[in-house]
N, CA and C atoms as an extended XYZ file, in Angstrom:
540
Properties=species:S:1:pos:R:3:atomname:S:1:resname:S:1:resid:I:1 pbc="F F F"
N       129.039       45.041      -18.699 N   UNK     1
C       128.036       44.219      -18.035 CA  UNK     1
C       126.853       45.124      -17.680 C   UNK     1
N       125.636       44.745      -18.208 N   UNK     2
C       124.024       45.344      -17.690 CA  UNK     2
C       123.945       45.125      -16.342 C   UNK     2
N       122.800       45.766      -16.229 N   UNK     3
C       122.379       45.949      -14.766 CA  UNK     3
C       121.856       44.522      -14.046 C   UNK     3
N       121.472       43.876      -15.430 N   UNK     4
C       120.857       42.524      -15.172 CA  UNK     4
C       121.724       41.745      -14.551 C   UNK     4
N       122.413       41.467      -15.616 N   UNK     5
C       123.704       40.412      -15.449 CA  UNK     5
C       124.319       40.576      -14.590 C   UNK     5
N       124.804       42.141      -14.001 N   UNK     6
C       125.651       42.563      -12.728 CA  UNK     6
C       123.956       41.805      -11.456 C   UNK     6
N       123.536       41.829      -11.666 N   UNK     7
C       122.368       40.867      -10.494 CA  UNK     7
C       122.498       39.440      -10.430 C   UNK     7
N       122.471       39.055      -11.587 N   UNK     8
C       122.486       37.568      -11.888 CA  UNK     8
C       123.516       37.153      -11.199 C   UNK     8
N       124.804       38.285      -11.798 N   UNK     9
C       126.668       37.832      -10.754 CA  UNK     9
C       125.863       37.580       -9.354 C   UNK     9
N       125.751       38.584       -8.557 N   UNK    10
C       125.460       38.590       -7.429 CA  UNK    10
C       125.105       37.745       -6.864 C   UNK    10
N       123.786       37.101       -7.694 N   UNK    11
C       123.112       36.382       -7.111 CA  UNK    11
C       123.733       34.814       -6.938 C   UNK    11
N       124.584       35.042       -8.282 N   UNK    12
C       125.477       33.673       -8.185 CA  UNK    12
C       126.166       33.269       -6.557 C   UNK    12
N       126.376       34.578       -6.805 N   UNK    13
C       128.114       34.638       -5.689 CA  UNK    13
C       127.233       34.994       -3.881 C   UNK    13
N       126.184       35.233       -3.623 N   UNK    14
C       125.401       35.231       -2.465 CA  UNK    14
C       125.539       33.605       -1.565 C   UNK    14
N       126.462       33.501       -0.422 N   UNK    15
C       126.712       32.913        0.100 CA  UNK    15
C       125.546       32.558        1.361 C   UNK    15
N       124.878       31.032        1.339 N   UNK    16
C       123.895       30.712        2.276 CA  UNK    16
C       124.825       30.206        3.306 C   UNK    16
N       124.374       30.875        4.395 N   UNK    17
C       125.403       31.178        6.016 CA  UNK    17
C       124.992       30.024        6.590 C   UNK    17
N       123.601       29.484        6.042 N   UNK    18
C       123.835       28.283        6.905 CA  UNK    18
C       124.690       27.034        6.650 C   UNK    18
N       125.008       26.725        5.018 N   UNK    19
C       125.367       25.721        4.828 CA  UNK    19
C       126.399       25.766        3.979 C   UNK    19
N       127.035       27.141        4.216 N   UNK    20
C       128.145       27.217        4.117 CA  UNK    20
C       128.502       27.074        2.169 C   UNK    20
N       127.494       27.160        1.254 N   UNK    21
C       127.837       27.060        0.107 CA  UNK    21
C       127.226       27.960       -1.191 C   UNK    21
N       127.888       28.099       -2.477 N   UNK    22
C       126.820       29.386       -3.152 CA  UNK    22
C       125.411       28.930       -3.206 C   UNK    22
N       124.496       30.052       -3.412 N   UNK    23
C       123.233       29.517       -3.916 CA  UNK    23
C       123.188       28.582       -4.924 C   UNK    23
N       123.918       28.747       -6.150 N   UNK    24
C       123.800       28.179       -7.393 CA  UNK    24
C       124.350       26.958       -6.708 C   UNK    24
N       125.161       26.530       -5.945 N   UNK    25
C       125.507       24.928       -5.436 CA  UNK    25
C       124.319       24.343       -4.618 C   UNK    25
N       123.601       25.315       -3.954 N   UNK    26
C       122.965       25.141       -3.053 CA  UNK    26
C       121.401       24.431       -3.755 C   UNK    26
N       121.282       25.563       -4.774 N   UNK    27
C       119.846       25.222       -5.361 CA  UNK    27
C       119.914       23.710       -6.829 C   UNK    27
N       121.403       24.097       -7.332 N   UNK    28
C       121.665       22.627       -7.601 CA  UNK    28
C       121.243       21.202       -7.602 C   UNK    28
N       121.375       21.399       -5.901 N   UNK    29
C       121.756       19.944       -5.137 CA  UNK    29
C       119.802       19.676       -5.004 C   UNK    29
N       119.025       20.419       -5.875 N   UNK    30
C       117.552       19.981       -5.509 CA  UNK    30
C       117.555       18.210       -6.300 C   UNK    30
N       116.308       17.977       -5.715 N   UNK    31
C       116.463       16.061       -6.372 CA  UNK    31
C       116.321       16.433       -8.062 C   UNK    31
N       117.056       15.602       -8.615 N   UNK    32
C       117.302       15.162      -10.069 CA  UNK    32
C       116.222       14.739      -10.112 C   UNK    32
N       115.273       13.520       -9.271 N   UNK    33
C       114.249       12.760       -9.646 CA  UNK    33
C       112.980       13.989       -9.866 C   UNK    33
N       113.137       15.028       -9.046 N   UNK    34
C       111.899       15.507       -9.013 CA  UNK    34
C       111.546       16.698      -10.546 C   UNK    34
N       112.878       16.856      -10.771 N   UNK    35
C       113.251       17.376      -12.273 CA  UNK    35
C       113.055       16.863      -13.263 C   UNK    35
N       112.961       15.320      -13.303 N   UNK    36
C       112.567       14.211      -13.875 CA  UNK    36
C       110.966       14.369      -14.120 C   UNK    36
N       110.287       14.144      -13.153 N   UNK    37
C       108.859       13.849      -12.805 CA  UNK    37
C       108.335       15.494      -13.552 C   UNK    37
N       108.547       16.042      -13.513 N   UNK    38
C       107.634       17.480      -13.969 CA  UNK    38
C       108.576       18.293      -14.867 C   UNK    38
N       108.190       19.489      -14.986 N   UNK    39
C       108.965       20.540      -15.701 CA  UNK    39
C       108.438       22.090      -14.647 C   UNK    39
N       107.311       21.454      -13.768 N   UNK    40
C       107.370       22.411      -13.093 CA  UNK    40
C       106.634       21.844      -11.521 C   UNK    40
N       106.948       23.342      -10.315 N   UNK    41
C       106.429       22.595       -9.356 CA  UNK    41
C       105.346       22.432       -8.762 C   UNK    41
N       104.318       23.051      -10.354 N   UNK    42
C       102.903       23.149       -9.606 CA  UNK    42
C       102.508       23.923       -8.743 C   UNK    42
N       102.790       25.100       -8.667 N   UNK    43
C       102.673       26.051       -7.184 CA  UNK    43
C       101.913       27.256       -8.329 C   UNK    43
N       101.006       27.541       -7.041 N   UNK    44
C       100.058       28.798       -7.791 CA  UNK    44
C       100.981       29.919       -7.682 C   UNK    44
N       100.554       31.008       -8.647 N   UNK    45
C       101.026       32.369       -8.612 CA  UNK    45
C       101.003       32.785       -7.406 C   UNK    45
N        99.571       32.678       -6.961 N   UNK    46
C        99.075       33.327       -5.457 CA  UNK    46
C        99.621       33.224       -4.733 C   UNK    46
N       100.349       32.186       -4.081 N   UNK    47
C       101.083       31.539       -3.334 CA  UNK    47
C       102.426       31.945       -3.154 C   UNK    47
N       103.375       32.215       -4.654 N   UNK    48
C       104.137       32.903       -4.578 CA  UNK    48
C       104.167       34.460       -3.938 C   UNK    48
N       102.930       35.044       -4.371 N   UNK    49
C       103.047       35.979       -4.611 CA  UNK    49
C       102.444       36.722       -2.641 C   UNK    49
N       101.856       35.357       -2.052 N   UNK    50
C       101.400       35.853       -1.073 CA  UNK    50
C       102.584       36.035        0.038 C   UNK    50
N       103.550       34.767       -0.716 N   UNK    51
C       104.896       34.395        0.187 CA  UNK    51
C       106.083       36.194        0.137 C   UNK    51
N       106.001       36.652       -1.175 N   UNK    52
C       106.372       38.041       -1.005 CA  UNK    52
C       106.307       38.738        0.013 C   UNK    52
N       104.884       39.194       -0.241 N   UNK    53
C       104.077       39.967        0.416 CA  UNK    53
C       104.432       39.451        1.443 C   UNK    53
N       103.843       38.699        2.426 N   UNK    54
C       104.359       38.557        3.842 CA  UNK    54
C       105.898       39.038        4.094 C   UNK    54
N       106.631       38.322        3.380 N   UNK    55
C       108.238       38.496        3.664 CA  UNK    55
C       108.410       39.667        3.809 C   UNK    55
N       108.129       39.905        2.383 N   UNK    56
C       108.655       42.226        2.555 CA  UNK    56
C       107.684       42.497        3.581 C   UNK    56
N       106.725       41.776        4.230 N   UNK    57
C       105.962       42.782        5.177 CA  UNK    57
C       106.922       42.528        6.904 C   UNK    57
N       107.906       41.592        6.814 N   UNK    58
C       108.562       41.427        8.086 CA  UNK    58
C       109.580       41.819        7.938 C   UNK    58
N       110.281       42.520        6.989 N   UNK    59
C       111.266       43.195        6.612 CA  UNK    59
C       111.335       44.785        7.459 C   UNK    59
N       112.409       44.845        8.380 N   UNK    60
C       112.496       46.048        9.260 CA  UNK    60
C       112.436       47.329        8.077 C   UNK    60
N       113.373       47.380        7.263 N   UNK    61
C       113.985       48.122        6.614 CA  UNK    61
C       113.772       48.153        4.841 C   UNK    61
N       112.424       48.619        4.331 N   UNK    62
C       112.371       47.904        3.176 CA  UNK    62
C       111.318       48.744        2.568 C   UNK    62
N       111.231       49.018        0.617 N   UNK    63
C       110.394       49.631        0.139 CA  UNK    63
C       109.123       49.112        0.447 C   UNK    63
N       107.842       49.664        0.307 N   UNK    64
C       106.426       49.355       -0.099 CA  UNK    64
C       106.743       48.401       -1.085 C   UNK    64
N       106.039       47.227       -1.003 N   UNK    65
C       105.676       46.474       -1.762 CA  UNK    65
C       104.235       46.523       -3.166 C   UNK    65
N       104.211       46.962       -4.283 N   UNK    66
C       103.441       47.532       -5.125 CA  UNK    66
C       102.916       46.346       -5.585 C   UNK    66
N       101.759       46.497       -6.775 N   UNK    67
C       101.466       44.835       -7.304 CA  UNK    67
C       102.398       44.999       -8.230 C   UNK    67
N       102.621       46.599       -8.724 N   UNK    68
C       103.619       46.643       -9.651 CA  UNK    68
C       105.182       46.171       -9.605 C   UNK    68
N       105.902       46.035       -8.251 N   UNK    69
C       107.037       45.456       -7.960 CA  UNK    69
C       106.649       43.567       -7.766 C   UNK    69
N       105.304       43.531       -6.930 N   UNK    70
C       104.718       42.006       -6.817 CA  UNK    70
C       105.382       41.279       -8.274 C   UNK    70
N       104.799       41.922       -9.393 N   UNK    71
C       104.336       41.327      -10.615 CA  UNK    71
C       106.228       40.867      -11.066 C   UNK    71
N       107.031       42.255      -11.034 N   UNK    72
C       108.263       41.878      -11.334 CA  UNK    72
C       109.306       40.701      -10.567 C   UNK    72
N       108.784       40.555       -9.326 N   UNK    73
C       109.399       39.714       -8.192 CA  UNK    73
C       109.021       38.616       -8.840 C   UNK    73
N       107.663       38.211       -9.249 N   UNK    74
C       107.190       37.129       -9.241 CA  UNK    74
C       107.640       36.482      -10.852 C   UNK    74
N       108.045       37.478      -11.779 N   UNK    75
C       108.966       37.223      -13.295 CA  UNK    75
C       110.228       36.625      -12.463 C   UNK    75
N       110.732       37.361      -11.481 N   UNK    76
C       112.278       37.134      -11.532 CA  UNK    76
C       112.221       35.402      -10.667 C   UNK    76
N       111.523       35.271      -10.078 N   UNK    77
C       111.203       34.450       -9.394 CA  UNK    77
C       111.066       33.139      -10.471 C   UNK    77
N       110.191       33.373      -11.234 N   UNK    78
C       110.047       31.841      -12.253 CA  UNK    78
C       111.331       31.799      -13.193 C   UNK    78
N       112.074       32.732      -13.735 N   UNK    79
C       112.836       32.730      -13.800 CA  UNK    79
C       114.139       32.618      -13.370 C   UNK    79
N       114.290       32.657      -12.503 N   UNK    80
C       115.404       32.266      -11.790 CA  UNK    80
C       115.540       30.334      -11.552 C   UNK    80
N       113.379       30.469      -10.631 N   UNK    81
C       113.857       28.745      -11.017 CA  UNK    81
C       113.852       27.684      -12.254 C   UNK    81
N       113.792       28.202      -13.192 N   UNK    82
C       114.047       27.792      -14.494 CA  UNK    82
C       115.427       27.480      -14.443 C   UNK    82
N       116.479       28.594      -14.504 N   UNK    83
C       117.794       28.446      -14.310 CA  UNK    83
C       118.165       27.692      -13.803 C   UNK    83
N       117.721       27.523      -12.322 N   UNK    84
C       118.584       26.623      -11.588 CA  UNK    84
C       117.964       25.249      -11.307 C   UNK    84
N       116.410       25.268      -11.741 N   UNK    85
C       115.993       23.759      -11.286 CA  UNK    85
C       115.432       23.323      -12.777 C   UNK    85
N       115.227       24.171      -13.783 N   UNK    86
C       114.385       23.380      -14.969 CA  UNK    86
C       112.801       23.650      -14.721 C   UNK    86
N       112.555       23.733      -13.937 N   UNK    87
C       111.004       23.744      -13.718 CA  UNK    87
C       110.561       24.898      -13.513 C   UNK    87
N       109.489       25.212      -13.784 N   UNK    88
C       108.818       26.926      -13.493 CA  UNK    88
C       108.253       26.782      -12.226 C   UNK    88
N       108.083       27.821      -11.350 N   UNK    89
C       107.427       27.614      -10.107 CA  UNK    89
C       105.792       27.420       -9.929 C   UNK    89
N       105.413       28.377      -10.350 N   UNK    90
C       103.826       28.540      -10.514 CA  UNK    90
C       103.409       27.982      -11.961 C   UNK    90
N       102.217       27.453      -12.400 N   UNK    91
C       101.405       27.319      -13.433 CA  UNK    91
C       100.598       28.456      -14.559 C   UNK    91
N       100.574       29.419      -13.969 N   UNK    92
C       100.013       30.724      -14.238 CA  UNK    92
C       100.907       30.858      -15.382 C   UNK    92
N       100.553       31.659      -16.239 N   UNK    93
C       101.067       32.152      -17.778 CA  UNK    93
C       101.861       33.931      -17.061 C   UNK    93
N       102.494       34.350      -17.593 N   UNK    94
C       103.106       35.439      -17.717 CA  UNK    94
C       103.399       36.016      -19.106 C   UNK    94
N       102.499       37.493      -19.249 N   UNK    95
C       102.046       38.232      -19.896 CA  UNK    95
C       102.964       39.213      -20.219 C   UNK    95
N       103.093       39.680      -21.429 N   UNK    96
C       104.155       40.636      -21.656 CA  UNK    96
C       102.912       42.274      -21.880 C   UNK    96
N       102.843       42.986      -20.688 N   UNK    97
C       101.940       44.328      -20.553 CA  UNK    97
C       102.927       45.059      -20.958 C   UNK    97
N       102.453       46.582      -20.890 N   UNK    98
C       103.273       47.868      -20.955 CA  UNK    98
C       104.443       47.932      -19.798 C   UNK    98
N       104.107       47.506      -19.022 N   UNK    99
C       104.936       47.880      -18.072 CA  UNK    99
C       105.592       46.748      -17.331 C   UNK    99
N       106.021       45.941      -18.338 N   UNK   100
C       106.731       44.615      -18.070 CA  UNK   100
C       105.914       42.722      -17.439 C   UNK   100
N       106.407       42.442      -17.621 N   UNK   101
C       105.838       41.077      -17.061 CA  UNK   101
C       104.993       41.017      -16.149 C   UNK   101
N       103.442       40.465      -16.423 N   UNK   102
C       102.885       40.631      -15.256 CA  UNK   102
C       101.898       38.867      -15.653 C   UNK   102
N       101.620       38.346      -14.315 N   UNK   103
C       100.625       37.394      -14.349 CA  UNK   103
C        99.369       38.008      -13.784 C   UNK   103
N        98.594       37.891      -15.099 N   UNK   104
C        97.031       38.315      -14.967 CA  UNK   104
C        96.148       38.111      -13.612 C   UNK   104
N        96.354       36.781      -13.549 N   UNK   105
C        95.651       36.697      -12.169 CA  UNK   105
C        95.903       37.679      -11.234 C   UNK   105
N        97.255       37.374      -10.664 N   UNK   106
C        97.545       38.487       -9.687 CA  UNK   106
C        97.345       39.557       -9.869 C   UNK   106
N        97.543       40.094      -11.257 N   UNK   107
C        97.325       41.875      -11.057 CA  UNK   107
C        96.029       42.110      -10.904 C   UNK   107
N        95.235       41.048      -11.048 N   UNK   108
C        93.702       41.487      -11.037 CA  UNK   108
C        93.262       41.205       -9.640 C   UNK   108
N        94.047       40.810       -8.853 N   UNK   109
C        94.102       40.960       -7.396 CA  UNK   109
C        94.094       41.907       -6.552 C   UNK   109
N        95.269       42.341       -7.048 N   UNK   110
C        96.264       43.172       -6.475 CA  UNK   110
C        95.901       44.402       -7.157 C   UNK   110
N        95.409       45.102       -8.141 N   UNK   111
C        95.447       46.118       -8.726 CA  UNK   111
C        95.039       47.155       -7.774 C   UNK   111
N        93.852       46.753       -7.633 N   UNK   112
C        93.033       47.455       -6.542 CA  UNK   112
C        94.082       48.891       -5.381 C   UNK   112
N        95.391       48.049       -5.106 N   UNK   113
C        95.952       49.136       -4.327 CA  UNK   113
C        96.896       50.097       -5.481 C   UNK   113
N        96.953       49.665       -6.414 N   UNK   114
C        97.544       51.063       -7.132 CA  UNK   114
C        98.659       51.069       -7.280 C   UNK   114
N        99.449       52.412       -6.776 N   UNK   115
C       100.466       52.384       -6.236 CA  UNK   115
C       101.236       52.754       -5.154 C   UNK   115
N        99.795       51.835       -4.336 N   UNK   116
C       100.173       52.050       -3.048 CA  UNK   116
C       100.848       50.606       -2.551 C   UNK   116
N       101.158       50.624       -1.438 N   UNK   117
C       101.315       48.862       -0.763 CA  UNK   117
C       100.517       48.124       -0.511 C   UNK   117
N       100.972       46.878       -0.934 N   UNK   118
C        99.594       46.459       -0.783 CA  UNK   118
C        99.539       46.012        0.632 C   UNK   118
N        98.481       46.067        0.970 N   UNK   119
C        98.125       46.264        2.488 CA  UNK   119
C        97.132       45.147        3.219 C   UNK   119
N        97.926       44.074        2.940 N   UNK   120
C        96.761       42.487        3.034 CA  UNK   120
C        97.780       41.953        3.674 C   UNK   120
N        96.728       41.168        4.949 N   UNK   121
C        97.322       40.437        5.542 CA  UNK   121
C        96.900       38.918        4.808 C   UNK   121
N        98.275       38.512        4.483 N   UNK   122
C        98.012       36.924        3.724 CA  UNK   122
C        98.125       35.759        3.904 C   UNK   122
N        98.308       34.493        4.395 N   UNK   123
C        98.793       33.239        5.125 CA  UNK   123
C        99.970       33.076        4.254 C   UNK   123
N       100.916       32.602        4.853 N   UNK   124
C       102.029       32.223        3.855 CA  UNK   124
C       102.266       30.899        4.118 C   UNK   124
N       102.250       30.316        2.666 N   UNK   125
C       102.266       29.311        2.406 CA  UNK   125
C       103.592       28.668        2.882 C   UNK   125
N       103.973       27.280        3.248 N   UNK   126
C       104.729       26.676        3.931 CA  UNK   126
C       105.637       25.893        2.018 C   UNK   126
N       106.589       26.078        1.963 N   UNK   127
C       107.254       25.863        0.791 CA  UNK   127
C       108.542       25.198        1.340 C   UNK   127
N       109.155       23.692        0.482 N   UNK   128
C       109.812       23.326        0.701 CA  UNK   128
C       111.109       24.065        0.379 C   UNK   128
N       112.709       23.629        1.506 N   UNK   129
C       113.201       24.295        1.481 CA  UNK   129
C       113.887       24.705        0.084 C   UNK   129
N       114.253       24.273       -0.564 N   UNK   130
C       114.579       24.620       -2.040 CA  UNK   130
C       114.165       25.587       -2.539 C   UNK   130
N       112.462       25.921       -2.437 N   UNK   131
C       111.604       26.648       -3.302 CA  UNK   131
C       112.136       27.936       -2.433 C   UNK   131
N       112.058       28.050       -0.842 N   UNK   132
C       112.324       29.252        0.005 CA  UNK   132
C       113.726       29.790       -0.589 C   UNK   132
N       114.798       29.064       -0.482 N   UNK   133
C       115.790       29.202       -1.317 CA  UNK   133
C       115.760       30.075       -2.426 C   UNK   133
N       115.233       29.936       -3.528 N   UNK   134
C       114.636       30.599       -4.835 CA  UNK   134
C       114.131       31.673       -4.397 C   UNK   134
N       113.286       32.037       -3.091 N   UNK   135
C       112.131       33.154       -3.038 CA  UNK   135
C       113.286       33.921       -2.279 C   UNK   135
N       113.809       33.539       -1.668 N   UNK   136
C       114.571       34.616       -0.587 CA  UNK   136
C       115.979       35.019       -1.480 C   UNK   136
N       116.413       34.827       -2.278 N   UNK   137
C       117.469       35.229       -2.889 CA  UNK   137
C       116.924       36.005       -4.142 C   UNK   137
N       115.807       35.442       -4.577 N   UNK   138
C       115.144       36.795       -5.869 CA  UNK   138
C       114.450       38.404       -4.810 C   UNK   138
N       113.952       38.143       -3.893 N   UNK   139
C       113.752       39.170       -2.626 CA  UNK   139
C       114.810       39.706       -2.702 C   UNK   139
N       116.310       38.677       -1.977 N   UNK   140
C       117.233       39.804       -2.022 CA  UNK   140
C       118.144       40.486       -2.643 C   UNK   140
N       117.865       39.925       -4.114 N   UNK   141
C       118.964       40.665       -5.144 CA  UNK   141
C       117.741       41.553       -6.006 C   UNK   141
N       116.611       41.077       -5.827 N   UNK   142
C       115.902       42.149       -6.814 CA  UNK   142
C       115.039       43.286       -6.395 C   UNK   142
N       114.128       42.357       -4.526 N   UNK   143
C       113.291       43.383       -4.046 CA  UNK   143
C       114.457       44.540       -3.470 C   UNK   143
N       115.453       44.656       -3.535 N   UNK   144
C       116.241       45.973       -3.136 CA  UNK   144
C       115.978       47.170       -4.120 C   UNK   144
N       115.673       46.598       -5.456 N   UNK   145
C       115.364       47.959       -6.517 CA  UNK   145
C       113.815       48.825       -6.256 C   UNK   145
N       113.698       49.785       -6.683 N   UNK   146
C       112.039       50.138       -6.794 CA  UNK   146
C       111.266       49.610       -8.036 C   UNK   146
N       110.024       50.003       -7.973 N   UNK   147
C       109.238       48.846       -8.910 CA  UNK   147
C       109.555       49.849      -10.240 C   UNK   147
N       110.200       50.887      -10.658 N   UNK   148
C       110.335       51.561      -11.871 CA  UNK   148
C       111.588       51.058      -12.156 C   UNK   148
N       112.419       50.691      -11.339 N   UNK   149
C       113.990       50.010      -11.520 CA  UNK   149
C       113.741       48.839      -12.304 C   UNK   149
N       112.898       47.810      -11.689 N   UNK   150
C       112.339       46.598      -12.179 CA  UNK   150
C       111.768       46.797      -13.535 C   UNK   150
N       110.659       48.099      -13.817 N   UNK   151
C       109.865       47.913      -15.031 CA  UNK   151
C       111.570       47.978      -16.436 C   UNK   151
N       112.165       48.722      -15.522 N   UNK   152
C       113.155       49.516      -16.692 CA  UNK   152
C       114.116       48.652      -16.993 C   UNK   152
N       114.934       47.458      -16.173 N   UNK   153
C       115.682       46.189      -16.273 CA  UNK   153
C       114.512       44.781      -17.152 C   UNK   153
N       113.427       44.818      -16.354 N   UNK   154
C       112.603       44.309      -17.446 CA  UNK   154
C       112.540       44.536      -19.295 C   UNK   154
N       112.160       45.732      -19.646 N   UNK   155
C       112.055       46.237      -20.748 CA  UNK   155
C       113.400       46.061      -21.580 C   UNK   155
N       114.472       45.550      -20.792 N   UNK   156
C       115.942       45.568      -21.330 CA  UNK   156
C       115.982       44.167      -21.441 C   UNK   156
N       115.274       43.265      -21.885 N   UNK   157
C       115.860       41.964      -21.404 CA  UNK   157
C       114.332       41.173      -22.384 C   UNK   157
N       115.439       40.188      -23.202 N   UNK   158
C       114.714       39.583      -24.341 CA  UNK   158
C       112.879       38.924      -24.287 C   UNK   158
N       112.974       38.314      -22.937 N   UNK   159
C       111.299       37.587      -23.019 CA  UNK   159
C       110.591       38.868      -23.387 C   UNK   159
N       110.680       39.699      -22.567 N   UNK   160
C       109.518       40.920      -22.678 CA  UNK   160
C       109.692       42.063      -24.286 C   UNK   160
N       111.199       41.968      -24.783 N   UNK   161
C       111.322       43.145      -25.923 CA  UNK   161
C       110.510       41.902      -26.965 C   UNK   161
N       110.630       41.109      -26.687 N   UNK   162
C       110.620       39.868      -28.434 CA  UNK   162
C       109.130       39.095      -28.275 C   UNK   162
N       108.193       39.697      -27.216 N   UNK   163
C       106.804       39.306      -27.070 CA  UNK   163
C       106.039       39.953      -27.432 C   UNK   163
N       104.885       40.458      -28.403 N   UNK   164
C       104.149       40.802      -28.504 CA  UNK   164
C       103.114       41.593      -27.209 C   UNK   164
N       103.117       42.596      -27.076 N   UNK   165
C       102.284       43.296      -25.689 CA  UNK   165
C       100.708       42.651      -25.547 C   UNK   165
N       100.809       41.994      -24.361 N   UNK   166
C        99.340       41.370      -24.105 CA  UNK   166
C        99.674       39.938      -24.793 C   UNK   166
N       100.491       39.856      -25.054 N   UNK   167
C       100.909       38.092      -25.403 CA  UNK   167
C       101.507       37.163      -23.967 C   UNK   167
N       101.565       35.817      -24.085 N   UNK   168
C       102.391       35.008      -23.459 CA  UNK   168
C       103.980       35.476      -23.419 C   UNK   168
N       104.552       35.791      -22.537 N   UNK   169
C       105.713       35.535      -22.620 CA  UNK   169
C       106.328       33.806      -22.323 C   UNK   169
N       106.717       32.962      -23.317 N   UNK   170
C       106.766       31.360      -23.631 CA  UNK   170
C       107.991       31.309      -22.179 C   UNK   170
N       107.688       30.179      -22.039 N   UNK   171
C       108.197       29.935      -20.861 CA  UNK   171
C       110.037       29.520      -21.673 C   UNK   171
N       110.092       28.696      -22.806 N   UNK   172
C       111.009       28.930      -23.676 CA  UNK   172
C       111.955       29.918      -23.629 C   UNK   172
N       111.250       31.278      -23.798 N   UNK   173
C       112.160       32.341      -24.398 CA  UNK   173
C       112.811       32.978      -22.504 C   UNK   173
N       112.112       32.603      -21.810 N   UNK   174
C       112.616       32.623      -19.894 CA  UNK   174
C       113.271       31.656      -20.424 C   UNK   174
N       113.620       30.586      -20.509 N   UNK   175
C       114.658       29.258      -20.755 CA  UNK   175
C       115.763       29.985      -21.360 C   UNK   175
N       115.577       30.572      -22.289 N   UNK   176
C       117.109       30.934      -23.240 CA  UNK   176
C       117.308       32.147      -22.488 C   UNK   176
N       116.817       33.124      -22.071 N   UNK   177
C       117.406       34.133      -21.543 CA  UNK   177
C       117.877       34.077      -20.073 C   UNK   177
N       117.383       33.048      -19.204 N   UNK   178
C       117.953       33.346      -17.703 CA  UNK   178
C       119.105       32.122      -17.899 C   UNK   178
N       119.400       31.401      -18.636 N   UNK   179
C       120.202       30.573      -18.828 CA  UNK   179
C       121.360       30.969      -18.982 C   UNK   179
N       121.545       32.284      -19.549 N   UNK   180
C       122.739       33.128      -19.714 CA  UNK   180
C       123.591       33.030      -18.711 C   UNK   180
């Protein structure tokens, strides 16, 4: 078992304390109808990506947040809700760069700090509970790695080897691979 898949387990088997059931039961039980109505939930990159940022910034105990770790959070993130709801989170395209999955917008945001933290105070967006669900369990099975951990589990894993660099990574080829 990869490093991936030993995450993916994890993430399966991560028990929500409040309601007493796995994530994967938990994120499940989102409405059928609303899976119906879209393929995705319409939510900007930004948004995701601002919801990070805040989080890791109330985190006692926790790496710098990079745009370069941003960018990977925010792959594992649409991916994940693919898996479990069918729908992509954000609208934004995701790019297969040198250094793994990144959405353009944001890095052209975010670049600016480097590789430093990024150091913005951001509003965080109010997300229904389902979507928080999705954000706080890719935080805690993935933001635990550093952002070179991420580039290097990235680079191992089909959307990004089987994309052309500076191409779309198809929201498709996230379909067949987090489906695993």
């Amino acid at each position: 078992m990869n490093v991936y898949e030993s995450v993916v387990n994890s993430l399966d088997q991560v028990i929500d304390y409040e309601k007493g059931c796995s994530d994967n039961v938990r994120i499940q039980k989102m409405s059928a109808t609303d899976k119906e109505l879209s393929d995705t939930f319409g939510l900007s990159a930004f948004d995701i990506a601002s919801w990070f940022i805040q989080y890791n910034n109330s985190q006692e105990e926790t790496d710098l947040l990079t745009d370069l770790k941003l960018q990977k959070l925010l792959y594992y993130a649409q991916g994940i809700s693919i898996k479990y709801t069918g729908k992509t989170l954000f609208k934004e395209n995701i790019y297969a760069f040198r250094y793994g999955p990144v959405v353009k917008e944001v890095y052209n945001k975010y670049q600016k700090f480097g590789r430093n933290h990024i150091d913005e105070t951001v509003n965080i967006p109010e997300f229904e509970n389902d979507i928080r669900v999705i954000l706080e369990d890719v935080y805690e099975d993935y933001g635990q790695f550093s952002a070179w951990k991420l580039v290097e589990m990235t680079h191992n894993e089909s959307p990004w080897l089987e994309t052309e660099k500076n191409s779309i990574i198809t929201v498709e080829k996230m379909r067949e691979f987090f489906a695993r």
